[in-house]
N, C-alpha and C positions, 0 to 999 in steps of 0.2 A: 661767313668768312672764317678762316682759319687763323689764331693769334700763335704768338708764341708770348712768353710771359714777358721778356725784353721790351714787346711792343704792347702790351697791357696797358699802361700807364697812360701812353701817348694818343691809344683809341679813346679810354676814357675822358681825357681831357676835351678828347674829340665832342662827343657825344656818350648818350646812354644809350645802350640796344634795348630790344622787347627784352631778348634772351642772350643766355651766357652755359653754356656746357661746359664744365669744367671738368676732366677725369686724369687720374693719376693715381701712386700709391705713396705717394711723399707727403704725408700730414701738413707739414711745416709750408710747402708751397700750394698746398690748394688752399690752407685756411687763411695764408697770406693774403692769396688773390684773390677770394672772396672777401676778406676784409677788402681790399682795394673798391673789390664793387660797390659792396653797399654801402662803404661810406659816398661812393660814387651819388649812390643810390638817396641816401639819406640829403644828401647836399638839392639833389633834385627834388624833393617834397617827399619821398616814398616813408612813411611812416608807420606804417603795417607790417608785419612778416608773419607768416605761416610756414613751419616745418613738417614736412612731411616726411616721414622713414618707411621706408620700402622695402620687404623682405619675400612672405610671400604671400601676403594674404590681400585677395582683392579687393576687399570694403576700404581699405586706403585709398587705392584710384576714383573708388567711386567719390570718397571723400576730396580728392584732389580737383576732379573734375565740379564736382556743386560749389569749392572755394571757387574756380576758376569763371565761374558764371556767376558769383553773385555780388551784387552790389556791394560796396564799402558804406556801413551805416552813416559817416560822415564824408561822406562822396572821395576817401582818401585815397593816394596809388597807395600799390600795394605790391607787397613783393611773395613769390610762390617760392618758398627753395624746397627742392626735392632730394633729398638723400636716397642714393640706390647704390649701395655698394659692389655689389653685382655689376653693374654696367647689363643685365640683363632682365627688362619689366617684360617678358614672357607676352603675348599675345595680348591681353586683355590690356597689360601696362602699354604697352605702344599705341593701341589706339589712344588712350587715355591723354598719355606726353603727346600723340602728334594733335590733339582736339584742345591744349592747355594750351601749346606752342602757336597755333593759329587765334587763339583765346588774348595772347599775350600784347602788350599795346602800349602806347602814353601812359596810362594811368594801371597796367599792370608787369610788370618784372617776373620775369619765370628765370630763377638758376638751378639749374640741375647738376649736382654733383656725385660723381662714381668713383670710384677704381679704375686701372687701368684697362683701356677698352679693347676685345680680342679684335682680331683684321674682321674678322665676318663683322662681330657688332659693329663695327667702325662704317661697313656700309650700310646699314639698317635705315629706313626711310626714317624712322626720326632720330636719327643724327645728321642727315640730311636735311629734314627741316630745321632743326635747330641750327645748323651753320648759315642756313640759306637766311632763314629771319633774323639770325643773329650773330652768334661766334660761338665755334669751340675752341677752344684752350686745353692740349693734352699738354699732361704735366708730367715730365720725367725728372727720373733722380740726380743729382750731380754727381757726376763722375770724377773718381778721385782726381784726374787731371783735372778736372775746374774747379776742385773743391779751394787752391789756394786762393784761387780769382775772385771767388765767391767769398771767400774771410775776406781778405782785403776789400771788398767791395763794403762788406757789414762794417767794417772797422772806421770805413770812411767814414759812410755815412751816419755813425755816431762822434764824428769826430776825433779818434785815434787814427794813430799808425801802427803798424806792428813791423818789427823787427822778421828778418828772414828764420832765424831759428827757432821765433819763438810762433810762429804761421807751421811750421815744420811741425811742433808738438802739437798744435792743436790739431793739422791734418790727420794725421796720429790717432789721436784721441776721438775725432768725432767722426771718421768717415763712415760711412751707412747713418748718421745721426745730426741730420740735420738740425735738429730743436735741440741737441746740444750744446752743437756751434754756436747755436742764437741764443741759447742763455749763458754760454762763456762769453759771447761778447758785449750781451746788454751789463751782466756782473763786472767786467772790466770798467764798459764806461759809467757804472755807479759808484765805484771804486775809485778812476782815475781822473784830474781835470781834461777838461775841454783839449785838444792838442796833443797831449800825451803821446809817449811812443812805450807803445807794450814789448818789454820783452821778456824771457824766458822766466825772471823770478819774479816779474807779475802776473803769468800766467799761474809758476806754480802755489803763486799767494794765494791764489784766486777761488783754488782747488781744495782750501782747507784742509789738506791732511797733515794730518797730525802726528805721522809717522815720528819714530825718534832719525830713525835713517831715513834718509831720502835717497830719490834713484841718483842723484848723481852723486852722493858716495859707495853706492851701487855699481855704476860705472869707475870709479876710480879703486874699485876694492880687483875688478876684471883686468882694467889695466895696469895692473900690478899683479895679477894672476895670483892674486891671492883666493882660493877657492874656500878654504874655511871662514871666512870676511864675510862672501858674498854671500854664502848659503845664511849664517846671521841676519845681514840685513835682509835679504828675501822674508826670513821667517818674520822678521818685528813689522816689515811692509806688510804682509798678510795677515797679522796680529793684528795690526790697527788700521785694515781695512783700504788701505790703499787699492786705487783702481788699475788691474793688469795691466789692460791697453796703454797706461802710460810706465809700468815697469819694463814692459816687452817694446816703446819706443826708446828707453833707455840700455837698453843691449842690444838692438837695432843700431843706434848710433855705435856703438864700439864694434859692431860688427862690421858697419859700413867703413870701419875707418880702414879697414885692409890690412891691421896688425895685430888685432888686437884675443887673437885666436890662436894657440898653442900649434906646433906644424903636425901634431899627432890627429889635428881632428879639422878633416877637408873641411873647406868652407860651404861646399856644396849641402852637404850634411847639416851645415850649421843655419843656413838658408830654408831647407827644406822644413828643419824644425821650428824656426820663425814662423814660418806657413802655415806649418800645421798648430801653434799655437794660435795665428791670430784665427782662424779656424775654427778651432774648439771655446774659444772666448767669444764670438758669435756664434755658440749655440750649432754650428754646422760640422763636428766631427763629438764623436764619444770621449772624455779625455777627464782630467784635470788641467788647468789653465797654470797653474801653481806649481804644479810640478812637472809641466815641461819646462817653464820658466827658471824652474831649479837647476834640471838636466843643461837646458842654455847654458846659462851662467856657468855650469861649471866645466860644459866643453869649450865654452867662449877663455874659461881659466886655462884648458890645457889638458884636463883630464877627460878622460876617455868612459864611456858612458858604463863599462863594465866595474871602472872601478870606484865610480859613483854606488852605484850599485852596495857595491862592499861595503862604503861607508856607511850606508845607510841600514844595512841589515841586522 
């Protein structure tokens, strides 16, 4: 069968399968739902585990295969988890997975977990058998439209609430980064009683920085177009290590607010360069992060990037 991780929960409760294929590239949700199984698993007797790492070398299958046929010296089940990153065990590995997968039973658990798996692999006869004997589970990333759904869900189920703006900063801050999220909301609910409602300046308590300026006298230095303020407090935020992603959510907001930008410098422009900084703050364009975030701010104040320039020479 085919799961989705929503229905995880409710299979397990169901029953244990032989097998479980789990593939994805989101860390946070596969080691999830493998904890999910094997405490599944542990609840049912399974008290053995065997990992197996798979790259390329074939004396692992071989070894995969002799775990997979031999007795438990105390008659124990037993669980086989196979790590393959690849999503692809080459000729020799397939026969191996599809001779474990038929191997697998009552008293043995095969999980095998990958990377996300390409369309070809995805038809490969053992991935086939493994859905057929058991379930796969692909696991994809959440997408910033679900990312606020997904806080909220985390928040519940440790007993908080969050506020609309302060779910706003976190989207912010954690998207591509899921184990973020989950250690900004486990640190809250260590931080805050039972009930609680999180908002913006528990989140930024949360974040220990030690900044002398904070982004939101950052934003009020912009909205007052004060450009020599702002360029200060950028620098003492960079000085003491303050994290972009949440400087660049805070002139996001004054940018979003539709006034808060000089008439000299299109908004288009001012958009395009939020872009290209969260961008280069992921690692995905050539830049400094820091000094676009300068340039921002100070066409967010009204000055035009040429006579930024000037000042700075």
């Amino acid at each position: 069968m085919r799961l989705t991780i929503e229905a995880l929960a409710g299979q397990l409760a169901e029953r244990l399968l032989p097998v479980y294929l789990l593939s994805g590239d989101e860390p946070l949700l596969v080691e999830e739902s493998l904890d999910a199984v094997r405490a599944r698993a542990r609840a049912a007797g399974f008290s053995e585990r065997q990992v197996f790492f798979f790259e390329r070398s074939a004396a692992v299958w071989d070894a995969l295969l002799q775990a997979s046929q031999a007795l438990s010296l105390f008659a124990e089940r037993r669980i086989l988890e196979v790590r393959l990153p690849s999503g692809k065990p080459g000729v020799a590995g397939a026969a191996a997975l599809l001779r474990t997968i038929a191997a697998s039973g009552p008293d043995l658990l095969l999980l095998i977990v990958t990377g996300q798996l390409e369309r070809d692999t995805q038809a490969a006869e053992w991935v086939r058998s493994a859905s057929e004997r058991g379930a796969w589970l692909p696991l994809w990333p959440v997408e910033r439209a679900r990312l606020p759904q997904w806080l909220r869900a985390r928040f519940g189920a440790a007993g908080l609430a969050v506020t609309p703006e302060a779910l706003e900063l976190l989207v912010e801050r954690s998207e591509g980064n899921l184990l973020a999220a989950r250690q900004e909301v486990d640190k809250l609910a260590l931080l805050l009683p039972a009930g609680a409602r999180v908002g913006l300046d528990e989140v930024m308590a949360s974040s220990a920085d030690s900044a002398r300026f904070d982004v939101f006298k950052l934003a009020e230095a912009v909205r007052a177009r004060d450009a020599a303020r702002a360029q200060r407090i950028l620098a003492s935020l960079r000085s003491e290590g303050a994290e972009p992603p949440l400087v660049l959510w805070a002139l996001l907001r004054e940018l979003r607010s539709g006034g808060a930008h000089g008439a000299h410098v299109p908004p288009a422009r001012l958009i395009a360069r939020a872009a290209r900084i969260d961008r280069a703050i992921k690692g995905l364009v050539v830049g400094d992060p820091w000094d676009e975030l300068a340039w921002l701010a100070a066409e967010l104040c009204g000055l035009a990037a040429p006579a930024l320039l000037r000042a700075q020479a």
